[in-house]
Backbone bond lengths (Angstrom), bond angles and torsions (degrees), N, CA, C in turn:
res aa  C-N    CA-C-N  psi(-1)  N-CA   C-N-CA  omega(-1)  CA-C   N-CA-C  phi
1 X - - - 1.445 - - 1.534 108.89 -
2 X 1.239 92.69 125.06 1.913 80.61 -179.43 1.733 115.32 -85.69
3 X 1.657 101.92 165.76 1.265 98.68 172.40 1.429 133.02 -82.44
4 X 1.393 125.81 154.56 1.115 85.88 -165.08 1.845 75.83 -111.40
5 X 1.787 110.54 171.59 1.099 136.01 -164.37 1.092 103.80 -61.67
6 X 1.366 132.91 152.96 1.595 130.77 177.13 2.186 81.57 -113.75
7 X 1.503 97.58 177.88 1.690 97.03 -165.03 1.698 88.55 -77.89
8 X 1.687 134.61 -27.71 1.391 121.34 -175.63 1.320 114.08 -70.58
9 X 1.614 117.48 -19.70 1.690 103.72 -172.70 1.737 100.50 -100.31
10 X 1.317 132.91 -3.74 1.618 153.78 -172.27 1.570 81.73 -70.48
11 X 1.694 108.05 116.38 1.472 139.39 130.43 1.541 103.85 -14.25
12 X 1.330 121.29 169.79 1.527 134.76 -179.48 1.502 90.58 -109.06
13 X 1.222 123.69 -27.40 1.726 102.35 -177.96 1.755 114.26 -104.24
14 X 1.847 100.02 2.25 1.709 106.09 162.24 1.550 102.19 -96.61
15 X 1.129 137.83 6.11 1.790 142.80 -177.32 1.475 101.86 -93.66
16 X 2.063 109.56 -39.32 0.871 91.53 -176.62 1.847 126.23 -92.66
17 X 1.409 102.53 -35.73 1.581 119.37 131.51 1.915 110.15 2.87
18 X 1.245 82.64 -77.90 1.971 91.63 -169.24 1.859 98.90 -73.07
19 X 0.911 133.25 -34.71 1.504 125.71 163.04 0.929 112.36 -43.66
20 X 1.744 121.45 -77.30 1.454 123.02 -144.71 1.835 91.24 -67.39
21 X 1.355 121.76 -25.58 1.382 96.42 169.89 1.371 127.86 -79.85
22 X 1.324 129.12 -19.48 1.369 128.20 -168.39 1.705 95.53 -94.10
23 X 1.262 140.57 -33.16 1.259 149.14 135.85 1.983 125.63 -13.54
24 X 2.044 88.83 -61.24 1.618 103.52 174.79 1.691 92.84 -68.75
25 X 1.534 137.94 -45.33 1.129 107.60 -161.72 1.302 116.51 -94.52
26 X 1.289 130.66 -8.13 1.367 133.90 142.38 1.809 123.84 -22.17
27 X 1.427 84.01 -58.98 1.716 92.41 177.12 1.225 119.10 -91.82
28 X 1.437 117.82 17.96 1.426 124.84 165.75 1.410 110.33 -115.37
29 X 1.436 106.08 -9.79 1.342 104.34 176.21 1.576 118.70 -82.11
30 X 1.091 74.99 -44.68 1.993 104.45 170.13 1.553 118.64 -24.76
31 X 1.512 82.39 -62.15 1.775 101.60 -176.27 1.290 115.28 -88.54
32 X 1.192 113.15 8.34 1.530 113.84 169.44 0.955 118.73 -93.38
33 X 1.730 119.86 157.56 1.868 126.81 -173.55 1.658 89.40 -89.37
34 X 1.148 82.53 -174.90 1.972 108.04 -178.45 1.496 104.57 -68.25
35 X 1.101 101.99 -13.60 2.099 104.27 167.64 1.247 111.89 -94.83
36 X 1.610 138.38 -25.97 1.004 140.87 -147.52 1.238 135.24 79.41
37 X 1.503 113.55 16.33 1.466 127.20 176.92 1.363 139.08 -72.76
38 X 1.238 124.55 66.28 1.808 111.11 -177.21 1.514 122.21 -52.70
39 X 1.253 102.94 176.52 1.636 108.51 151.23 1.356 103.05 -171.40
40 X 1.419 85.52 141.63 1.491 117.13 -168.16 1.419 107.92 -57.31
41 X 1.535 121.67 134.67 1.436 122.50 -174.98 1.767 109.65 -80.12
42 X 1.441 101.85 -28.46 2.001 84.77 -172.11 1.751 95.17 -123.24
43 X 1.326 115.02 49.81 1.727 120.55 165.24 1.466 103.49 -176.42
44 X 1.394 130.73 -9.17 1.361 133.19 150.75 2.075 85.55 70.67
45 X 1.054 135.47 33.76 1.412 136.72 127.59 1.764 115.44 -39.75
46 X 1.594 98.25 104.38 1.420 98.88 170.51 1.477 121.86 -96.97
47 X 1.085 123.43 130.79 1.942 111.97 -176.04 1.643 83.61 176.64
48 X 1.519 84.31 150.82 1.773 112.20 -171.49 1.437 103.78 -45.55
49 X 1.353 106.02 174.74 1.477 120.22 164.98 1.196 122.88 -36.07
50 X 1.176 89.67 -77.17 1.186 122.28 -164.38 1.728 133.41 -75.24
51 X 1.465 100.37 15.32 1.634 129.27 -158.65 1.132 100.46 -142.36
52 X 1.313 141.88 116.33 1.432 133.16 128.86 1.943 84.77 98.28
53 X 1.078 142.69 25.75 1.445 131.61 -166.08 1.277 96.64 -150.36
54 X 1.434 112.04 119.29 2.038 111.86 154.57 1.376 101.55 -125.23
55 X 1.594 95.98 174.10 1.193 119.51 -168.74 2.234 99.12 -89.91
56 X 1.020 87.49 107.96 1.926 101.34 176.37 1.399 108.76 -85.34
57 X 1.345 106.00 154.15 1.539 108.38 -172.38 1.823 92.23 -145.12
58 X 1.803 101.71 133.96 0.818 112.02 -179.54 1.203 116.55 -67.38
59 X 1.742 111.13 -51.41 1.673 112.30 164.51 1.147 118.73 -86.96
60 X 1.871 132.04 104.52 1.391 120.32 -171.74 1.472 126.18 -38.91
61 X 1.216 103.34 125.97 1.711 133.41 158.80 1.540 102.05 8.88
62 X 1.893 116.80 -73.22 1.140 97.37 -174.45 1.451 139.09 -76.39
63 X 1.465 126.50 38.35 0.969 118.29 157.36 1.576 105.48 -94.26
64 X 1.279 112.43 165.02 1.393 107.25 -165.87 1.627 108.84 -119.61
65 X 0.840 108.85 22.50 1.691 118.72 -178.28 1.384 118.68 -115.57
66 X 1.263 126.64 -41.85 1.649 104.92 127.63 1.448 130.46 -124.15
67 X 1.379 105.08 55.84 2.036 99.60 170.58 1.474 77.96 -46.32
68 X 1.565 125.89 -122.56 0.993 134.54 165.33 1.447 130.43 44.25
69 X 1.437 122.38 -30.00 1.224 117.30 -132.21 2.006 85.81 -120.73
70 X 1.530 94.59 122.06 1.685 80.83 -174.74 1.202 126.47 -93.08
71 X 1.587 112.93 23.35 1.927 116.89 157.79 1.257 91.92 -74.94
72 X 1.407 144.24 -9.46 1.563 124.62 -175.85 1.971 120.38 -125.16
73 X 1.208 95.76 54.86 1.183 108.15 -171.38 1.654 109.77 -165.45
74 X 0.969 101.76 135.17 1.750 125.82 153.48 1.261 156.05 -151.96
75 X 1.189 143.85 154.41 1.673 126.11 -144.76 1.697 83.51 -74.11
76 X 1.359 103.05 160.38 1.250 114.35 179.87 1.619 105.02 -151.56
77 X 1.027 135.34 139.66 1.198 124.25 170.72 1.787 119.00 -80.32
78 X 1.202 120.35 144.76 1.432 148.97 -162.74 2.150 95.52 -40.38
79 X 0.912 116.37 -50.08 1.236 126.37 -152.38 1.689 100.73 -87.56
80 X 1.937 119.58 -23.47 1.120 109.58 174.26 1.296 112.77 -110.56
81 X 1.473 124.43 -6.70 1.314 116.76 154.70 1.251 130.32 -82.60
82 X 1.176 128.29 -17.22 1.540 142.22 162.36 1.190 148.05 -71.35
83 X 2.018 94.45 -8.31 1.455 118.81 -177.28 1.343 102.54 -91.65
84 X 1.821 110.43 102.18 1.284 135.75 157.69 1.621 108.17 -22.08
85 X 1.239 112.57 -58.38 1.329 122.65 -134.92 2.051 99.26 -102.24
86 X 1.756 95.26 11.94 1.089 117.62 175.75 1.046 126.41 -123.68
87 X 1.644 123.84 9.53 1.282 111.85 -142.03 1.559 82.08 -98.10
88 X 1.173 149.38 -107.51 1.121 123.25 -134.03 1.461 138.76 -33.13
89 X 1.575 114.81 -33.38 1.012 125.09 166.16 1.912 125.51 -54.20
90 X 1.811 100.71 -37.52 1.446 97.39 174.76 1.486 106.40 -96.13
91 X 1.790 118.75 10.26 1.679 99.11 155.72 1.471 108.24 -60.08
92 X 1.304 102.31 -47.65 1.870 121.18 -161.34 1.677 98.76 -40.19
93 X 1.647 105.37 -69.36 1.404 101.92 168.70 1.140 141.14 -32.25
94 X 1.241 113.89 -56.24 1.808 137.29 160.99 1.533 112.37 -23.45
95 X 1.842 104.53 -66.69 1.367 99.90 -176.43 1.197 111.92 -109.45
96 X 1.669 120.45 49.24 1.152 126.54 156.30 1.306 113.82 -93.84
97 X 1.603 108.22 -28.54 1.485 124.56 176.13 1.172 121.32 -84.83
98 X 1.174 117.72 -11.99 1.563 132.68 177.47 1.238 94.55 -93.08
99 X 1.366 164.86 -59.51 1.019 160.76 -162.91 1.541 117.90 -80.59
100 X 1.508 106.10 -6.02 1.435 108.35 167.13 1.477 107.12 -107.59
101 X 1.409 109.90 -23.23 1.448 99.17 166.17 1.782 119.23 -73.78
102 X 1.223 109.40 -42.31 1.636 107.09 -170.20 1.490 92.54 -99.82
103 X 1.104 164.72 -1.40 1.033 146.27 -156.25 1.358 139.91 69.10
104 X 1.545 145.30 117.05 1.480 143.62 -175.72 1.518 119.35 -7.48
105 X 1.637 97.14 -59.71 1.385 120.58 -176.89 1.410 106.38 -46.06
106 X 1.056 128.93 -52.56 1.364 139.64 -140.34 1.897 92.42 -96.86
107 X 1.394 115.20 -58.05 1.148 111.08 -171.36 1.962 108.70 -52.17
108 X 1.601 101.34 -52.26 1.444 97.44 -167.74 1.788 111.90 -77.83
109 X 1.712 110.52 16.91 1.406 113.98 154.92 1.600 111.85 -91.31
110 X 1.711 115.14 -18.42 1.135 111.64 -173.19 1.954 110.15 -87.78
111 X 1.220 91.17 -12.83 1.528 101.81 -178.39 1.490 111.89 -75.23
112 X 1.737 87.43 -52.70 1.655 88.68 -178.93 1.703 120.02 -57.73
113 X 1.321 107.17 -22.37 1.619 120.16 -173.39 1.904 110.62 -59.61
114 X 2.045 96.51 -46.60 1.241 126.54 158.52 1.377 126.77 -34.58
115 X 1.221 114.54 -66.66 1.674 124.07 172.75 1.929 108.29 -68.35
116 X 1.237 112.81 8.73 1.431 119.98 179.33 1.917 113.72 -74.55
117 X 0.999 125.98 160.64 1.400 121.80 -161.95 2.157 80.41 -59.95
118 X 0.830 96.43 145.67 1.906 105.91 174.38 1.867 111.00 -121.83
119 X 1.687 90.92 129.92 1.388 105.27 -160.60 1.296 112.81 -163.14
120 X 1.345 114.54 134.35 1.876 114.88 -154.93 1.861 82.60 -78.95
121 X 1.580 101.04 147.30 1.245 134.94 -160.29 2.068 93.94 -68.38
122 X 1.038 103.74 162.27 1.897 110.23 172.84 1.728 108.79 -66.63
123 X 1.215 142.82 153.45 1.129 152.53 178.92 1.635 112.42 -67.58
124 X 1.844 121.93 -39.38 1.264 109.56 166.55 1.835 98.39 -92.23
125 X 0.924 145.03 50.41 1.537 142.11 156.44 2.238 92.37 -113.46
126 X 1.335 120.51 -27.25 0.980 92.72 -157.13 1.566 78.55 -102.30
127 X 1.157 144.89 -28.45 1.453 129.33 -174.75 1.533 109.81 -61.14
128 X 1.644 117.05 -33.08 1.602 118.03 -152.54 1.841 75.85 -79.29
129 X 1.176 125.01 -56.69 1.430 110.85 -166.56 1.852 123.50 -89.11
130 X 0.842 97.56 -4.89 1.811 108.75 142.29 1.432 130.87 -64.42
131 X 2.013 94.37 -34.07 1.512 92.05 163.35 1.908 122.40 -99.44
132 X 1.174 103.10 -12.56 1.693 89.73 153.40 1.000 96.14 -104.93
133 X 1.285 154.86 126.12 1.517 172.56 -34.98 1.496 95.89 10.32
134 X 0.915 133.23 -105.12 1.537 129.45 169.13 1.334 113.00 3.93
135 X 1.553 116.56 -69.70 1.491 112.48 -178.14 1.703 120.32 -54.16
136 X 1.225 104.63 -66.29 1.027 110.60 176.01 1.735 125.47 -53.19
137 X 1.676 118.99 -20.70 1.009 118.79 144.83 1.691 143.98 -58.25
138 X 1.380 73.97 -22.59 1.736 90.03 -178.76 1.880 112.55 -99.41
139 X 1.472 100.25 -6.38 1.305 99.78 178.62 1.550 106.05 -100.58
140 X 1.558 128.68 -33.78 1.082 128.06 175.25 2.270 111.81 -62.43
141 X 1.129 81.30 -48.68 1.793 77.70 177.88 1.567 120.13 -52.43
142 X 1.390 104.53 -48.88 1.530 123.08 146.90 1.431 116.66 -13.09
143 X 1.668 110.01 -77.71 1.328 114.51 -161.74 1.789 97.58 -92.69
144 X 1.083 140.88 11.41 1.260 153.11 -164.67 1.832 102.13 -123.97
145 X 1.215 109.83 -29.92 1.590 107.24 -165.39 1.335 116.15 70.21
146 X 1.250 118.39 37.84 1.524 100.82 -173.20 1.841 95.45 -119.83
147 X 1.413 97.95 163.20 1.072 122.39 -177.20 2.230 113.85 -66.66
């Protein structure tokens, strides 16, 4: 049986691995009702969290200054964040909705943060917030009932 990693012996690119998921389900938890129901902001696809739903990012993932950062993200369903043959067009969307949710101000501070020298985060910055991601994942399902 293998072991599995504790967060001190976890690689910097399995820390970040285990983030962007406890992170993606954070913000799927977020947007879910007391059943677990999303719906998709630019095709109005309704289905649980935890099904058919990721976490979309207006400014792609690999910059590393805000993957993370939740003025730049929203649940999206599987089929409109994944469409290759869409992607620039459903960034546009993305942070059209992000900018009506947080406001101008806020987005073109998150941009400017973006165009900042970009560089994968320190190994105890990604464990300490891998481990509240966790908590707070485990406290929202909690108070949500969800699985």
């Amino acid at each position: 049986m293998a072991k599995r990693n504790t967060l001190d012996t976890m690689s910097k690119g399995q820390l970040i691995k285990a983030l962007d998921k406890e992170f993606s389900r954070f913000v799927r938890l977020t947007a879910a009702d007391d059943n677990g129901w999303v719906t998709c902001p630019t095709c109005g696809r309704y289905s649980q969290w935890n099904d058919a739903m990721d976490c979309s990012h207006g400014i792609p993932c690999g910059n590393y200054n805000v993957r993370w950062d939740l003025r730049n993200v929203i649940v999206q369903c599987m089929q409109e964040n994944r469409n290759r043959y869409k992607f620039f067009e459903n960034g546009l969307k993305v942070l059209e909705i992000l900018t009506e949710r947080w406001g101008e101000e806020e987005i073109a501070q998150m941009k400017a943060i973006s165009k900042m020298k970009n560089q994968k985060p320190d190994d105890d910055w990604l464990r300490m917030t891998l481990d509240e991601y966790r908590a707070k994942n485990k406290k929202l399902r909690e108070e949500k009932g969800l699985a």
